[in-house]
C-alpha positions in Angstrom: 48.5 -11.1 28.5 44.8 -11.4 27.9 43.4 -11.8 31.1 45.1 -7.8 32.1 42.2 -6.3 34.0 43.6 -2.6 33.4 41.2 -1.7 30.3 42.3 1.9 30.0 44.5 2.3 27.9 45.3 0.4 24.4 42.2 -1.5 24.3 39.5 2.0 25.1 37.6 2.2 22.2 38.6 -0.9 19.9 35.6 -2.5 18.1 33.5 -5.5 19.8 35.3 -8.0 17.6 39.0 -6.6 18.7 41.3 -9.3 20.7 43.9 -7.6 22.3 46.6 -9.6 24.3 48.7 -6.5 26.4 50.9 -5.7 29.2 50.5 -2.4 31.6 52.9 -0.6 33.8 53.7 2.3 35.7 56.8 3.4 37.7 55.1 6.7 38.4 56.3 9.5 36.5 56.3 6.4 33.5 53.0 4.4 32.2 53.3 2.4 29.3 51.4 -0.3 27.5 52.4 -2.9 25.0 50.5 -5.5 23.1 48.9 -7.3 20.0 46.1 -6.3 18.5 43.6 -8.3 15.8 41.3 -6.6 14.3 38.1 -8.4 13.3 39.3 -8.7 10.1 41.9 -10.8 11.2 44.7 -8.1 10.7 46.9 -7.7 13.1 49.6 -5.0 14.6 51.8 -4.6 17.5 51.9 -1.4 19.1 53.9 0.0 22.1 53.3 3.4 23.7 55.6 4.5 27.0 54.4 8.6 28.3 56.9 10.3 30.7 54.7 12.6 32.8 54.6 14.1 36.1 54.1 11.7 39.1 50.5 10.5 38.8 49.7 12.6 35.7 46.6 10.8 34.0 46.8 12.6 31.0 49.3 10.1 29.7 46.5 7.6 30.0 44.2 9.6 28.0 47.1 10.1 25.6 47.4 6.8 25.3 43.9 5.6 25.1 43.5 8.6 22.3 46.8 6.9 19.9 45.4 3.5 20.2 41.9 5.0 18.9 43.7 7.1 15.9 46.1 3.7 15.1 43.0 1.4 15.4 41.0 3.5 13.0 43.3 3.6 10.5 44.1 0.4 10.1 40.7 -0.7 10.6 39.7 1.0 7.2 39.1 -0.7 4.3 42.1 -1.0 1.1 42.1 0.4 -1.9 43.5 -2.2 -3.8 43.2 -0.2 -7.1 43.0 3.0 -8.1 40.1 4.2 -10.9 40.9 5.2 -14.1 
């Protein structure tokens, strides 16, 4: 699942130090991708995203592309592991 050439979609816009193992597909009016994602922090989440559109539509790859880059970001910040006083 590493070696996936189609680059469009979960992994657009994750950080140099990203590993991303994932899994495309399309049945047409369906295009999904799946996969595990490590940050470079050594976190890691699994994430899933399937778009029902109209046959060829490729706004559900930007749609996709554009949730993996809100998901990413947020888990790519940095924890408060205390609040101050």
């Amino acid at each position: 699942m590493r070696r996936v050439q189609n680059r469009r979609l979960l992994p657009v816009d994750l950080s140099k130090g990203a590993v991303i193992a994932h899994k495309t597909g399309t049945l047409g009016v369906l295009l999904g991708d799946a996969g595990i994602i490590e940050l470079p922090s050594g976190k890691r989440y699994l994430a899933g995203i399937l778009v029902k559109r109209p046959f060829g539509d490729t706004r559900a790859r930007v749609f996709i592309s554009q949730v993996s880059k809100l998901v990413y970001g947020y888990l790519d910040q940095p924890r408060v592991t205390s609040l101050p006083q």
